[in-house]
N, C-alpha and C positions, 0 to 999 in steps of 0.2 A: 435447570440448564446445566448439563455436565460437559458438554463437548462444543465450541463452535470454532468451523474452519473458516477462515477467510484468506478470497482469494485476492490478490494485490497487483497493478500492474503500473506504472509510470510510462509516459512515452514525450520525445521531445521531436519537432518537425524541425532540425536541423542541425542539434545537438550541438555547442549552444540555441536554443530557436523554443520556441512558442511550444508549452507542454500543459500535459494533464493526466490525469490519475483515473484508474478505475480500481472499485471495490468492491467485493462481493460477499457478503456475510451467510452460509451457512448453516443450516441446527444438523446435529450428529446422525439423519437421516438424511440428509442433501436434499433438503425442502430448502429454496432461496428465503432466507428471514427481508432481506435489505440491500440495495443496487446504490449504487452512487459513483456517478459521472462528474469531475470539476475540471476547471481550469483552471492552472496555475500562474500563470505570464508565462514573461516572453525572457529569451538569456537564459533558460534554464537547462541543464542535461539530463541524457536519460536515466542517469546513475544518481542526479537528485530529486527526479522524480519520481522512479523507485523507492527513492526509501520517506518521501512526502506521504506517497501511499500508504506503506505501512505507520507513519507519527497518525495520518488523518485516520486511520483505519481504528487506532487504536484510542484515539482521542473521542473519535463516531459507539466506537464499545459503550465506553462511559458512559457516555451521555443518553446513549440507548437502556441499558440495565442497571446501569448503577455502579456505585465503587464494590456493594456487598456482593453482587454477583460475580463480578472483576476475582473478587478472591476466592470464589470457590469454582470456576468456570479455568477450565483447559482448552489455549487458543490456541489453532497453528497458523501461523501464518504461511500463504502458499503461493510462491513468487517463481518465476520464472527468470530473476535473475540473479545468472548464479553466483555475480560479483557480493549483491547483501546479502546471500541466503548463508555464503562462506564467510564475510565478515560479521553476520549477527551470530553465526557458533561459534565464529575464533581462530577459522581453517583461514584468513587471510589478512593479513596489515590493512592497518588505515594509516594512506598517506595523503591521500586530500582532504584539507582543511574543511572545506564545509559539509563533504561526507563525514570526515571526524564530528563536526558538530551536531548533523544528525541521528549519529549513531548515539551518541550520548543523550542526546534527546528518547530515542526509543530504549537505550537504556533505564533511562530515568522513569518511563511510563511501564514498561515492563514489572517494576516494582509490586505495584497495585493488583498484578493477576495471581492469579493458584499457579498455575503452569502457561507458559508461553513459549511454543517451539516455531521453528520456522525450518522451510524443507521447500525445495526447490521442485518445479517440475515443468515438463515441457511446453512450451510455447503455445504446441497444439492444445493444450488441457486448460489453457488459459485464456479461451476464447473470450468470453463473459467479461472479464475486466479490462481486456483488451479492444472489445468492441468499445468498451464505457468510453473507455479513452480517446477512441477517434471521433467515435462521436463528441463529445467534450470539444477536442480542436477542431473540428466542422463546423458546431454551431460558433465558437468563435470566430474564425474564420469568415464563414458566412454575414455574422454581426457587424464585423468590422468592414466587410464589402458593403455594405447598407449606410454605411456611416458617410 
């Protein structure tokens, strides 16, 4: 495994309000390896659910290949927003507290890889993990109408 991209997206229905994550793992042909749709609660933003994506995304690595592969495997991760894509390279301060703690979080996992970039892209190109994502709060949604 020399190359896998992963596409990341967070979304909140009311910002603070009920969120979820989508994820898309890539191999260096753009063959889909791995999909994953969650739910995160409720009171969260979309600025922490963005970057939940990328802790879960890179937490879902591991556990998928290994730590041995983690360090010889080049990630990018590919977000659509451009708030984490400018604060995981350093083009932007962290002034909210729990985005600081996330960050140090993906900090801290980044460690483990060969190389780890992340690179923003449009919204449009992000279809995939943005679908995960609504679907995610649909079927929650939904769930909770049943209840």
């Amino acid at each position: 495994m020399k190359k896998i991209i992963i596409y990341t997206d967070g979304g909140s229905r009311g910002n603070p309000g009920k969120a979820a994550i989508g994820v898309v793992f890539y191999n260096e042909k753009g063959d889909v390896i791995k999909k994953y749709g969650e739910y995160l609660g409720d009171k969260l933003t979309n600025n922490e659910a963005e970057y939940q994506a990328v802790i879960f995304a890179l937490k879902k690595f591991k556990a998928l290949f290994g730590g041995k592969i983690a360090k010889i495997s080049e990630v990018e991760i590919r977000s659509d927003s451009e708030l984490l894509v400018n604060q995981m390279n350093g083009k932007y301060k962290l002034e909210d507290e729990k985005i600081q703690k996330f960050f140090i979080e993906i900090w801290n996992l980044k460690v483990g890889f060969k190389g780890l970039k992340f690179k923003v892209i449009p919204r449009e190109k992000n279809g995939e993990a943005d679908r995960l994502v609504n679907e995610a709060l649909n079927q929650q949604i939904s769930h909770q109408t049943l209840l």
